[in-house]
C-alpha positions in Angstrom: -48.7 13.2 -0.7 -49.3 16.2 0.8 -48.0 19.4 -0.1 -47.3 23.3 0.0 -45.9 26.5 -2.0 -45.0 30.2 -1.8 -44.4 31.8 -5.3 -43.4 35.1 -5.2 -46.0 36.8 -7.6 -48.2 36.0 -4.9 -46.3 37.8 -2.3 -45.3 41.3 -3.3 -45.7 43.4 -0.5 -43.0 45.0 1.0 -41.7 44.1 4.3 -44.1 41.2 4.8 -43.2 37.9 6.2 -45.6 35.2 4.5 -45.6 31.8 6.0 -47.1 28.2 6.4 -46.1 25.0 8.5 -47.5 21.4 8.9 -45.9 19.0 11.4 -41.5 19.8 11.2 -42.0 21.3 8.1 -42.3 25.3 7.5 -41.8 27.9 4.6 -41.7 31.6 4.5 -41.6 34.1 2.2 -41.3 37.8 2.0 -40.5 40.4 -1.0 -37.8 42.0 1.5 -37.3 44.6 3.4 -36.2 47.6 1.3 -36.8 48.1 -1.8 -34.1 46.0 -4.3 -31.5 48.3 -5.7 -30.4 46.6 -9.1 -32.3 45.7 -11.7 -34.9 43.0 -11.9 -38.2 41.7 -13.4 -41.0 41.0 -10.7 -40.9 42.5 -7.3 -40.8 39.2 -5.8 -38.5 36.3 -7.6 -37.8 33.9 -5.0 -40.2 30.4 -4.1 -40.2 28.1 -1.4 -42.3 24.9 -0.5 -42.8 21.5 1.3 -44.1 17.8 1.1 -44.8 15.1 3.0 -45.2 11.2 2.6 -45.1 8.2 4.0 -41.2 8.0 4.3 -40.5 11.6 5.0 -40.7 15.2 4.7 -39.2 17.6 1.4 -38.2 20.9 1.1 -37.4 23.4 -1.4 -36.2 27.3 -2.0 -35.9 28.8 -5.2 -34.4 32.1 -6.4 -35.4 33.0 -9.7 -33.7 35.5 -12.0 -34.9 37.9 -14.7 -39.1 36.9 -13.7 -40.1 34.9 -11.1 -41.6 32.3 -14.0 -38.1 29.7 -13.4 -38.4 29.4 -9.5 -42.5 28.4 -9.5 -41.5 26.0 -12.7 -38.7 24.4 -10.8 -40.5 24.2 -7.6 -43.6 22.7 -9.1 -41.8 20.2 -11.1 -40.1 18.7 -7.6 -43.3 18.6 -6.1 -45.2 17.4 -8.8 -43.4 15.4 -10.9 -40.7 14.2 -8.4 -40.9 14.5 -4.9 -43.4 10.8 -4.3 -41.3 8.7 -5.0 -38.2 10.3 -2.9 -41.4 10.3 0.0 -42.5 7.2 -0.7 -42.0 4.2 1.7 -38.9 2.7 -0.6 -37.2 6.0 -1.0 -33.7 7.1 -2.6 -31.1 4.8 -1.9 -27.9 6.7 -0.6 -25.2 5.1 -2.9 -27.3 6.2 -5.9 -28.5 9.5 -4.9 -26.1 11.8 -6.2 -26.8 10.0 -9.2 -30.3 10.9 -8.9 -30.3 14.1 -7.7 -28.2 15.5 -10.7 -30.8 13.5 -13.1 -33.3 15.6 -11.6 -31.9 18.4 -11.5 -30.7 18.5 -15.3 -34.8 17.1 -16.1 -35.9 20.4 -14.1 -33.8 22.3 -15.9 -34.8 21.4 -19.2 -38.6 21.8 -18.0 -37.6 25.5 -17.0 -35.6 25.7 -20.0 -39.3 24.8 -22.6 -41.6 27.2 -20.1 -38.8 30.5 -20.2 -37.2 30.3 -22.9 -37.5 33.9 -25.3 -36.5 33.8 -28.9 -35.1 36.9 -28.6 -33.0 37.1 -25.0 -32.1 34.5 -21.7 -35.3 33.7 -20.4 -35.9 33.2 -16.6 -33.6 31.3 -14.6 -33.3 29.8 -10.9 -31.7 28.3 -7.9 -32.6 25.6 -6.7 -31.8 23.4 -2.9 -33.7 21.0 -1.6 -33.5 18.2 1.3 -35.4 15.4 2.0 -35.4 14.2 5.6 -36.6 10.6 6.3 -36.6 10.2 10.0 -37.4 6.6 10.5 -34.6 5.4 8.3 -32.7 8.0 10.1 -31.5 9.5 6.5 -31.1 12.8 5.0 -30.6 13.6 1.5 -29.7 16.9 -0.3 -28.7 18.7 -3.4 -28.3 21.9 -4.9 -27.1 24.8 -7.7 -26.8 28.5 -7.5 -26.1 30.4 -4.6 -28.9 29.1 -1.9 -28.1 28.3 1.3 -29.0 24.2 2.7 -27.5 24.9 6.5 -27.2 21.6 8.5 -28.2 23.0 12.6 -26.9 21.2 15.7 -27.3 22.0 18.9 -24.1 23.4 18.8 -22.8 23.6 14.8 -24.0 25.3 12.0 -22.4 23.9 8.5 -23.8 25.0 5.0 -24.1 22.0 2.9 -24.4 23.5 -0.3 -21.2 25.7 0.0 -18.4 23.4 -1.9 -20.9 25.1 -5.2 -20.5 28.8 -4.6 -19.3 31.3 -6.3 -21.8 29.8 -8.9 -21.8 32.0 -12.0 -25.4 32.5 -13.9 -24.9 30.4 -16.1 -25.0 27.5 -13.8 -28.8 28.1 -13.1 -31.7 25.9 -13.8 -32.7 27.3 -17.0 -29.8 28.9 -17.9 -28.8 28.7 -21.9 -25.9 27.6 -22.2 -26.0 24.9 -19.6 -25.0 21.5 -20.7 -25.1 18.2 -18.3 -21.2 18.2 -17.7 -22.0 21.7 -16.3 -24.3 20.6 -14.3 -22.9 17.6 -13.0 -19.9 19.7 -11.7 -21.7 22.3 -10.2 -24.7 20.4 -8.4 -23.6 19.4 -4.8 -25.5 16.4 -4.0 -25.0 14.2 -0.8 -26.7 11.9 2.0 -25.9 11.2 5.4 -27.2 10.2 9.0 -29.9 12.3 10.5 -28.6 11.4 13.7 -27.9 14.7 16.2 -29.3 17.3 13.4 -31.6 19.9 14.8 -33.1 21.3 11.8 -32.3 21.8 8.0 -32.8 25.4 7.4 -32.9 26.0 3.5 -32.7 29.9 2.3 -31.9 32.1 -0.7 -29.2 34.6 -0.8 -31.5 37.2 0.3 -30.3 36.4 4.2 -26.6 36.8 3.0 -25.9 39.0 -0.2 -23.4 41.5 0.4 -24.5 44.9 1.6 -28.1 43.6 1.5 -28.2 40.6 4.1 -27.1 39.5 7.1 -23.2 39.6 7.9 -23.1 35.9 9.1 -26.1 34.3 7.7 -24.6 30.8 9.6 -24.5 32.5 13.3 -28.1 33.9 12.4 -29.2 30.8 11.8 -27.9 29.1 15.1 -29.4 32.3 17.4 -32.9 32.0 15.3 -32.9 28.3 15.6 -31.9 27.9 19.3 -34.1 30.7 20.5 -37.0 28.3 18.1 -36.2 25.0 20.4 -37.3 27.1 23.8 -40.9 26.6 21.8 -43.6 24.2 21.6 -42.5 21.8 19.4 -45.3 22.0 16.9 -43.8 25.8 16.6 -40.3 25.4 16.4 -40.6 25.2 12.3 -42.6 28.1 11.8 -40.7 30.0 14.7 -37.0 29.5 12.7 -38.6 30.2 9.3 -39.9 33.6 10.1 -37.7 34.3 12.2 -34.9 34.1 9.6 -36.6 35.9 7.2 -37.4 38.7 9.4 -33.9 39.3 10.3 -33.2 39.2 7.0 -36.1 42.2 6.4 -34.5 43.9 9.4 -30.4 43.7 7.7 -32.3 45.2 4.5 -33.5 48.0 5.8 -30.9 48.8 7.5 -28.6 48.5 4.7 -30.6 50.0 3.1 -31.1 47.4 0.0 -33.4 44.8 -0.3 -33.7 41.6 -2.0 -36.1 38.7 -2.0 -36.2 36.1 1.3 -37.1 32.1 0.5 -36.6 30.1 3.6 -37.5 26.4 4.3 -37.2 24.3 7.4 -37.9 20.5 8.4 -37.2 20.6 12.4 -36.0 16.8 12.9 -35.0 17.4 17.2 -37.6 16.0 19.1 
């Protein structure tokens, strides 16, 4: 398996636009594009990252919360501890994966819980969507908590799958104290489907759509980035919507002007 991360202590210059791609897979990264106006712990919180296997192709954003520790923890343990055997040739089966996906999820949260946790206040805490695409099955499969964004493109739709879980309060996040496994089972949204006529999953943090920081319709941003990304080379269209998105995101900052991290991930499934 194959693999690659952003974390955001490694990207803390403002108004830059980090990114990598391989194949339909492509991350970006940036700390923003103004200056965060609230309170926080490291300039740049958020995380993103990719794998590939046999069976598919996985992807990931994160959007830590009081230190960028929880989103590199959660993102690692997917990769690392997770993410072969939903890419291997036998992958997850769709009637179970909801079943699956929350196990994960609640087994990341614990490992976030160990590596944050602070005797004496709420340790770090995270996001977390993910989607794994597995194009010769013709399957995709998704879940996630907090208030990330997993948009579904079409040539002609945009639909946000993890929606049905905002508003998600703090305490639903990975890492979170007082989270217990009933909470988590009724917050994650979790599902699988049919590849069939999807342009692109195009994962982000809430950087593209906080209010008075972000974009005003993150969903019509993401069709304009995305169609404008198909008029590429194919081997570009990834990288093209990734960056793109983010940098429109930079540009709604500034004009704002507030900033707040960017995490976006995109496995480009239109031939």
């Amino acid at each position: 398996m194959r693999s690659a991360r952003l974390r955001g202590r490694d990207h803390a210059v403002l108004g830059a636009v980090d990114a990598l791609a391989e194949g339909p897979a492509a991350i970006a990264l940036s700390m923003g594009g103004a200056p965060k106006a609230y309170d926080h712990t490291d300039p740049n919180e958020d995380a993103a990252a990719f794998a590939a296997g046999a069976g598919g192709w996985l992807v990931a954003v994160a959007d830590a919360h009081l230190g960028a520790s929880a989103s590199q923890v959660a993102i690692d343990f997917v990769l690392d501890e997770r993410a072969a055997a939903w890419l291997a040739d036998a992958g997850p089966v769709p009637g179970r994966w909801a079943e699956q996906a929350r196990a994960a999820l609640w087994e990341t949260h614990l490992v976030v819980r160990r590596a944050t946790h602070q005797p004496d206040r709420q340790g770090s805490r995270t996001t977390l969507a993910l989607a794994v695409a597995r194009p010769g099955e013709g399957r995709l499969f998704w879940a996630c908590i907090g208030d990330s964004h997993l948009f579904r493109v079409t040539p002609n739709a945009v639909e946000d799958l993890a929606s049905p879980g905002r508003p998600c309060p703090p305490r639903y996040f990975l890492g979170s104290e007082s989270l217990t496994p009933e909470d988590l089972g009724e917050r994650v949204v979790a599902g699988s489907g049919p590849s069939a006529g999807t342009r692109a999953l195009v994962l982000a943090t809430d950087g593209i759509s906080e209010r008075l920081v972000g974009l005003e319709d993150p969903a019509a941003e993401v069709a304009e980035v995305s169609a404008q990304a198909a008029s590429a080379a194919l081997d570009l269209r990834p990288l093209e919507t990734a960056r793109g998105l983010a940098l429109r995101a930079n540009a709604a900052h500034r004009r704002n002007p507030s900033g707040d991290n960017v995490a976006v991930a995109v496995c480009w499934l239109e031939a």
